[in-house]
N, C-alpha and C positions, 0 to 999 in steps of 0.2 A: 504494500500500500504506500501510495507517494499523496502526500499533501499536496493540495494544487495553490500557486499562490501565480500576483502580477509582479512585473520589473519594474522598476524606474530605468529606461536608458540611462538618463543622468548621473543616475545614481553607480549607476555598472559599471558605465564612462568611466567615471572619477575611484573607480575598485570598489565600491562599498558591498560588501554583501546584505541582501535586504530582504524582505519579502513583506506581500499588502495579502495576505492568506485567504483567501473562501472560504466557502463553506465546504467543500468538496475534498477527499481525499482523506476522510478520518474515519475514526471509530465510534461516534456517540448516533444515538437511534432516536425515531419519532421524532419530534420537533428541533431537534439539536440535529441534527445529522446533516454533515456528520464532522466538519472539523470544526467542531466549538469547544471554546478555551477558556471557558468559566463554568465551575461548580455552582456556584452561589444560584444558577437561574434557574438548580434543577435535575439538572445534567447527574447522571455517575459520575461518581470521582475518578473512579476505574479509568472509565472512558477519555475523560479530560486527563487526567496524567498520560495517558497513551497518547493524546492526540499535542499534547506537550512535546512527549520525545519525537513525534514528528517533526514537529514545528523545529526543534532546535535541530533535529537530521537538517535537515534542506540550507539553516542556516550555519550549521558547518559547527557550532559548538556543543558542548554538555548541556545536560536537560537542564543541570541546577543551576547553568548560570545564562539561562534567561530570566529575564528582569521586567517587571512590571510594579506600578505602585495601585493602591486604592483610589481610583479616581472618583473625584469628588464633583465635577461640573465647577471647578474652581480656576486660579492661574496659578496657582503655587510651581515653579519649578525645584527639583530636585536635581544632586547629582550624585549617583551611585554609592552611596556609602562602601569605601574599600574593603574587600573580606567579608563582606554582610551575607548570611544565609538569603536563597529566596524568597522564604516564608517570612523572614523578618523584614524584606524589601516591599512585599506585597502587604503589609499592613501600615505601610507609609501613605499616609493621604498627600496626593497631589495627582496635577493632570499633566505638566511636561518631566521627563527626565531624562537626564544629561548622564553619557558615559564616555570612558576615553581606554577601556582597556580595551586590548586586541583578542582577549578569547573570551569575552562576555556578549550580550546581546542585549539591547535596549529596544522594549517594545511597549504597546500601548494595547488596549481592546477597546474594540465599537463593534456598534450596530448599523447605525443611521449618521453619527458623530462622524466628523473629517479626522481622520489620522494624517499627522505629518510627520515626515523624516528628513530630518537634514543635516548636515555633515559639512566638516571645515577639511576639505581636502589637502592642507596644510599639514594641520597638526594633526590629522586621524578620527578627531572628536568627533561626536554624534550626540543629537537629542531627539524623542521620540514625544510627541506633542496630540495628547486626545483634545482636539475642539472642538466639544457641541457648540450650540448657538452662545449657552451660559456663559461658559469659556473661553467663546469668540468676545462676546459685549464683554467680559471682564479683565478682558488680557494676557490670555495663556498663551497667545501665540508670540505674543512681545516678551513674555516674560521665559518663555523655553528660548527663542532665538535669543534674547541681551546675555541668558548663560550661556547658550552657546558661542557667542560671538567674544565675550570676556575671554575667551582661550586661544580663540582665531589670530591668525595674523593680519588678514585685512577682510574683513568683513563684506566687503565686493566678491572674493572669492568663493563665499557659503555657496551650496544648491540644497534644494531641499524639493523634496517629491511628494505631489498630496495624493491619497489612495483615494479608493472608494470609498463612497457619502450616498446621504439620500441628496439627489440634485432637484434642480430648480422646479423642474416638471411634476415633482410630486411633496415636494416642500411647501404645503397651504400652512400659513402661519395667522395672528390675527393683526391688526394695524399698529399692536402697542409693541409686538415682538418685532414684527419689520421696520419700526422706524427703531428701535434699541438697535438693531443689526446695522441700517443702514448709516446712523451713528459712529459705530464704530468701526468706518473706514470710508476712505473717500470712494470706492469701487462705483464706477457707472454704471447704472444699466442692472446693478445686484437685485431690485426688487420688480418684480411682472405684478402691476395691479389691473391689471386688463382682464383678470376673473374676477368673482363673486370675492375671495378673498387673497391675499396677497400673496403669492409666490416668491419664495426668496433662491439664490446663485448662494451656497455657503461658498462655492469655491472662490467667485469673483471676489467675496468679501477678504476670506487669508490668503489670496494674492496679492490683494495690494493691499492686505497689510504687512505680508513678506515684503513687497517691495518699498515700503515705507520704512522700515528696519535698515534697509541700505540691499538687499538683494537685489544683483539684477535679474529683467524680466527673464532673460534666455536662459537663466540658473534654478527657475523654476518649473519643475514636471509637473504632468498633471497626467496617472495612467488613467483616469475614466472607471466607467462602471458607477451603476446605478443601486443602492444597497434595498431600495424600496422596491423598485418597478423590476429588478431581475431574483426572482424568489427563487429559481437553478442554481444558481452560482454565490447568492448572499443572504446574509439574516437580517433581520429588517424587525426593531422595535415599535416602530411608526407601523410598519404591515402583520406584525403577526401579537403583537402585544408583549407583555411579562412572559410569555412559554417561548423560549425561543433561543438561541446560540449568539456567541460574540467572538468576533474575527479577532485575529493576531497582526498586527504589522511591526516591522522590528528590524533592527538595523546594527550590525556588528562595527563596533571604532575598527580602525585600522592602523599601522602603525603610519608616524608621519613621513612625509615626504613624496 
């Protein structure tokens, strides 16, 4: 059994080993199936520990040192506590976190939430960034990139890759949510009120707020995919409710240079 996950060219480009993971290519059954990567929703543990040692197969390291925190829909960034067990990393509340060793893995879980990955091709760094809308309007994506960037050598350098989200087509929000969003960035064209209720672009909005941080435009990927409207290939909290699975995306430091 092979995990199915997407690339960032970008991301490949510049060495980073990474993956934006699916649903597809694991071991959990009924609503979880099958590569979902949280207990908490339901799921076997069984299951989700197996579908763990997947996930860190394909990424090239050991199961226990992929890394994730307790995400909260906050901006808190983190950066890897050195030597810290998993279990003690995953009761860290935050939603970006920062790592710089070469055989660990820094990853995030969503649903419908935008995962980002982005990486100082310099120094090897990486930070793995969950932004729901919360954590859009609150500043998770500025506060994962300014740590990431504090270790960078020039900050023009970064790229960073945004995975699969629920997109615009299926993002009805109410008027108080889309003007919070569109708030918080200058992004054109982020919100479609041409339906009954407003439609929002998450991606439009943490691009340029990437590119407000100082990233340039051509440094940021976008591999696509829909986490609401493609129910084959993702799990979808907006589509299927509380029963349901959460993706892995994650991203290995490298060494520098």
């Amino acid at each position: 059994m092979r995990a199915e996950f997407l690339e960032s060219q970008l991301l490949k480009q510049h060495g980073f080993r990474h993956a934006f993971f699916t649903r597809r290519g694991g071991n959990s059954k009924g609503p979880y199936a099958s590569l979902n990567f949280s207990a908490t929703v339901g799921d076997e543990p069984d299951a989700v520990a197996q579908n763990f040692g997947l996930g860190a197969e394909a990424l090239g390291v050991a199961p226990d040192q992929l890394f994730y925190l307790s995400q909260v829909h906050g901006r808190t960034a983190v950066e890897l506590p050195p030597g810290e067990l998993r279990a003690a990393v995953a009761r860290i509340e935050g939603d970006a976190l920062f790592g710089a060793q070469p055989e660990v893995a820094i990853g995030v879980r969503t649903a419908d939430c935008v995962p980002i990955l982005a990486a100082d091709p310099a120094s090897g760094a990486v930070v793995a960034i969950h932004a729901g809308w919360r954590g859009v309007v609150r500043g998770v994506v500025e506060a994962g990139i300014e740590l990431l960037a504090s270790r960078a050598h020039r900050r023009a350098e970064l790229v960073a890759a945004i995975g699969p989200h629920i997109r615009q087509g299926a993002f009805e929000v109410s008027e108080d949510v889309a003007r919070e969003l569109e708030a918080a960035s200058n992004a054109r064209d982020a919100v479609d009120r041409s339906r009954e209720k407003p439609h929002v672009s998450l991606v439009r909005i943490v691009t340029a707020q990437l590119i407000s941080l100082g990233i340039v435009a051509s440094r940021i990927d976008d591999t696509g995919g829909c986490t609401q409207s493609e129910p084959d290939r993702f799990f979808s909290f907006r589509r299927d409710g509380k029963v349901g699975g959460r993706h892995l995306s994650a991203i290995v430091p490298r060494s520098s240079g």
